[in-house]
C-alpha positions as CSV (number, residue, x, y, z in Angstrom):
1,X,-13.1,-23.4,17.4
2,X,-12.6,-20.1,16.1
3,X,-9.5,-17.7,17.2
4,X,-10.1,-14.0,17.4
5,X,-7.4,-11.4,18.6
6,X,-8.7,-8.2,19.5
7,X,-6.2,-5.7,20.0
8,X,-6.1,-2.2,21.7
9,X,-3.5,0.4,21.2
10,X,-3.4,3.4,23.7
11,X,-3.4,2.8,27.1
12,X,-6.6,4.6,28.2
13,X,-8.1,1.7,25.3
14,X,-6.8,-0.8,27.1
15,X,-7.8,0.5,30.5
16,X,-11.3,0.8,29.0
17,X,-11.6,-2.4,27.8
18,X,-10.6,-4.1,31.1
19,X,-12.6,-2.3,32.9
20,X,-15.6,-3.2,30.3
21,X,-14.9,-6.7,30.4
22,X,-14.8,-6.6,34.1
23,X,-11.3,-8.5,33.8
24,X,-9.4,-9.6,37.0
25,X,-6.8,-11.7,35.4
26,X,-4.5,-11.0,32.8
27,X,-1.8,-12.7,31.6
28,X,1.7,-10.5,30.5
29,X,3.3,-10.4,26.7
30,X,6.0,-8.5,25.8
31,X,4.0,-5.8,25.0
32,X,1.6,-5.2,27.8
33,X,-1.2,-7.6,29.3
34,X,-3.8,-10.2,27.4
35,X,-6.7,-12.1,28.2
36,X,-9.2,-14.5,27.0
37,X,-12.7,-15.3,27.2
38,X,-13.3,-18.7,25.8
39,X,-17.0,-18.6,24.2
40,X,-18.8,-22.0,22.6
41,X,-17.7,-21.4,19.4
42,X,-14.0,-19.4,19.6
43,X,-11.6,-17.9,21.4
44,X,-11.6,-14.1,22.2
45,X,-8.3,-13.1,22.8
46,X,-8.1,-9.6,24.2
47,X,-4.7,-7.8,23.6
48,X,-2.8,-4.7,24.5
49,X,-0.7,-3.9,21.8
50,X,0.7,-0.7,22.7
51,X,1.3,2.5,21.2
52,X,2.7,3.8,17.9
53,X,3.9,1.8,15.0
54,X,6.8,-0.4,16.4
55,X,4.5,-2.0,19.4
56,X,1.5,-2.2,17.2
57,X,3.3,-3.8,14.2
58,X,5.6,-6.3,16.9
59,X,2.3,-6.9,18.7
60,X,0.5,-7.9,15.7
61,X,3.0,-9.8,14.8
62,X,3.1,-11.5,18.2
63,X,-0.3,-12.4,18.0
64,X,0.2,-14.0,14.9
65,X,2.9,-16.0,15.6
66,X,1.8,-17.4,18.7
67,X,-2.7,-17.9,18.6
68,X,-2.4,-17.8,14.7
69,X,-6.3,-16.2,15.0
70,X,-8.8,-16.7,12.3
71,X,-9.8,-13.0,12.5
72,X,-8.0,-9.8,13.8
73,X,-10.3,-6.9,15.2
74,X,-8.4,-3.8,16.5
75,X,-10.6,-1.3,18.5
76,X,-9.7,2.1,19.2
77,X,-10.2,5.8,18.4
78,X,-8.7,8.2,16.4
79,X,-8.4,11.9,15.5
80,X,-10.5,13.3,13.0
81,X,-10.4,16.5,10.0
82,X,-13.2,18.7,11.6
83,X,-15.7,19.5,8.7
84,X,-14.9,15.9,7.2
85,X,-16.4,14.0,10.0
86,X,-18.2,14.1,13.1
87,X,-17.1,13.3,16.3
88,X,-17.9,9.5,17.6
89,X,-18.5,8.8,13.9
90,X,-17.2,5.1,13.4
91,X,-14.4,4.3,10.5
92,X,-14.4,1.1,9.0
93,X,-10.8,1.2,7.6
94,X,-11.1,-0.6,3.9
95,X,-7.3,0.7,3.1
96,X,-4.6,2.6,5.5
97,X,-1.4,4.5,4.6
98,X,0.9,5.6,6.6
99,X,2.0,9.3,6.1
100,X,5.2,9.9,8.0
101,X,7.5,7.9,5.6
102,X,9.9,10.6,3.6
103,X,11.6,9.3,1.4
104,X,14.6,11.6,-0.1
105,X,17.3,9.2,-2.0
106,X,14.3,7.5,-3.9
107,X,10.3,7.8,-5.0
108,X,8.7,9.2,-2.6
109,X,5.2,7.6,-3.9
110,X,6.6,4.2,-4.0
111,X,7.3,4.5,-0.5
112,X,4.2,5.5,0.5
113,X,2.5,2.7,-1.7
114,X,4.8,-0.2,-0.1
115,X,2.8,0.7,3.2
116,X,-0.6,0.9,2.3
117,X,-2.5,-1.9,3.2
118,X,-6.0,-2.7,1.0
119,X,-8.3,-4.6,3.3
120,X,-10.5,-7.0,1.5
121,X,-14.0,-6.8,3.5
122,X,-15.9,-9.0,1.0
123,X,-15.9,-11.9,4.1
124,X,-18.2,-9.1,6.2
125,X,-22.2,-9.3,5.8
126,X,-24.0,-6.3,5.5
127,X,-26.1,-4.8,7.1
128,X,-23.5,-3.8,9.5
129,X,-24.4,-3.7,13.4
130,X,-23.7,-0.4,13.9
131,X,-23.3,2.8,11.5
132,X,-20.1,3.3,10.5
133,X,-18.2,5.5,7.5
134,X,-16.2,2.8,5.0
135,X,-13.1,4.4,3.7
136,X,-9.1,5.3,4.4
137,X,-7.9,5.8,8.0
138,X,-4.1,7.7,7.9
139,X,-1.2,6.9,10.3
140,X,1.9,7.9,11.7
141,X,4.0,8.2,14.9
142,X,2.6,11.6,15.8
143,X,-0.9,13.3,17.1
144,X,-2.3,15.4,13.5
145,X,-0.2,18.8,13.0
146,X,-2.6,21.1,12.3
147,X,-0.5,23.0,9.7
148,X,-0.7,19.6,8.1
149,X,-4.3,18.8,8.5
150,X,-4.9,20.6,4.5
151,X,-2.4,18.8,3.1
152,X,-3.7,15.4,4.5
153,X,-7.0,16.1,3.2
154,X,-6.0,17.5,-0.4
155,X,-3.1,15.3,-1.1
156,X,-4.4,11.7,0.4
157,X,-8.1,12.7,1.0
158,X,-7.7,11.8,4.6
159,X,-10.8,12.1,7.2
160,X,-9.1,10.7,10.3
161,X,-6.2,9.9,11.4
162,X,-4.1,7.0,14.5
163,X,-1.0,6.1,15.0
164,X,-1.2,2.9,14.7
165,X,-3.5,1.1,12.3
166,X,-1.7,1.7,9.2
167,X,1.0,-1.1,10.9
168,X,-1.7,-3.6,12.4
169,X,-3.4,-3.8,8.9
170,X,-0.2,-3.9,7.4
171,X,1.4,-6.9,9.0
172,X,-2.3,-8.8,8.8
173,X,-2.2,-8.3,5.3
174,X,2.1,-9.5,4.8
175,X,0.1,-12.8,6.9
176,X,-2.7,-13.1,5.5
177,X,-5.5,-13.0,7.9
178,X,-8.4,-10.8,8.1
179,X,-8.8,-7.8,9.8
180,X,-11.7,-5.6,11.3
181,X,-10.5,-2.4,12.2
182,X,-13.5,-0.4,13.6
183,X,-12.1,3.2,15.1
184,X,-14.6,6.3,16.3
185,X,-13.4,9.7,16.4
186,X,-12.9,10.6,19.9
187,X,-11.5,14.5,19.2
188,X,-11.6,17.1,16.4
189,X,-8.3,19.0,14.5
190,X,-8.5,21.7,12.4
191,X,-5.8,24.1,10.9
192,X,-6.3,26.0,14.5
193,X,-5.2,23.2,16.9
194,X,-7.1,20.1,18.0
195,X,-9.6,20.1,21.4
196,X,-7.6,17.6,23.1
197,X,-4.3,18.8,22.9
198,X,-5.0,21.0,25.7
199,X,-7.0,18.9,27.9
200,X,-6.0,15.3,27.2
201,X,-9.2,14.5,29.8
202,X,-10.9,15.0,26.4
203,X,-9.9,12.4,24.6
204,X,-9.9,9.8,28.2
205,X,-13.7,10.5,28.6
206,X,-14.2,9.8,24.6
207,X,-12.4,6.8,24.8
208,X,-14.1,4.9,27.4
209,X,-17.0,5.8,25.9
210,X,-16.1,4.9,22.4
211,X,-14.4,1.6,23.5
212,X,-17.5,0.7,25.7
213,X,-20.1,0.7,22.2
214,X,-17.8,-0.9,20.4
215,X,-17.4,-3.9,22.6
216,X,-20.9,-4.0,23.5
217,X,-21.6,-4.5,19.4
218,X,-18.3,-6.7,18.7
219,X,-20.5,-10.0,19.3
220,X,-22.8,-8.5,16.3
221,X,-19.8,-8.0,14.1
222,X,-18.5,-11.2,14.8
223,X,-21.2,-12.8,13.3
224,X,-21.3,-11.2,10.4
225,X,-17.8,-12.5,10.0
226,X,-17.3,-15.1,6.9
227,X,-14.6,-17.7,7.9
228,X,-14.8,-19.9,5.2
């Protein structure tokens, strides 16, 4: 029997997936609520992590500790680089790096290094379910400036960015367990402003419909899923 965390970080993720999953029961953690669907072959375990770097890394870490899962999938959206991607355009994170560390008594580059987490997909079959863009997803504990939003793209050739993947890949990878981290873009910044910053009902509606394809296709991922 397999064990699979799947773990959502903002709340309007979380309140999409349990109204998704038509959930009436949940169980409390430190961190928010869980659940779990037991299926013939593993055990789905559905988890709020929370927002922002320190949930999302204790969370993981949580997870880890207690159900010591087979596989880690976190769900969620992010912000995207308008003219580098489209909106509802899926990331398949195969590295993160987490932006906000500054580092002014030592090098600055081996700070950022220390963070960055590589993820080794080679245990996930192609063709993939659903159409997705392979490549770097940024974090930090802060919605994209957009006087920033050149730099990130120049200096770390970012396309999108969260606030909290950067730490769930991160403490997967100190553990050693895979991770599937599947995000769609659910609003555009440029060097303007972003489209939800004033009307956060923007990104709400995105989410629930971004969180509501990428459970429907989570069984198809899952079997693509190498556990040996």
């Amino acid at each position: 029997m397999r064990t699979i965390v799947v773990i959502f970080s903002a709340n309007s993720e979380w309140r999409a997936a349990r109204k998704i999953c038509r959930v009436t029961f949940v169980e409390p953690t430190p961190f928010g609520e869980c659940f779990a669907i037991r299926e013939e072959t593993r055990n789905v375990i559905y988890m709020q992590g929370g927002w922002g770097k320190i949930s999302a890394a204790a969370s993981m870490q949580y997870a880890i500790s207690n159900w010591h899962p087979d596989l880690v999938v976190n769900l969620g959206t992010c912000g995207g680089f308008e003219g580098k991607v489209e909106r509802g355009e899926i990331i398949l994170a195969d590295r993160t790096l987490v932006y906000d560390l500054i580092e002014q008594m030592g090098d600055q580059q081996a700070a950022l290094e220390h963070y960055t987490a590589q993820l080794d997909l080679n245990w996930l079959a192609e063709p993939y379910p659903q159409a997705v863009r392979k490549g770097l997803l940024l974090s930090a504990d802060r919605d994209i400036l957009p006087e920033q939003v050149g730099w990130l793209q120049e200096t770390f050739g970012g396309i999108a960015a969260d606030w909290e993947s950067g730490a769930i890949a991160w403490v997967c990878q100190q553990n050693h367990v895979k991770c599937l981290i599947l995000r769609a873009v659910s609003d555009l910044v440029n060097g303007d402003g972003g489209e939800a910053y004033a009307d956060i009902g923007v990104f709400h509606q995105a989410t629930e419909q971004i969180i509501t394809d990428l459970l429907t296709h989570l069984p198809e991922w899952l079997e693509r899923v190498d556990f040996s």
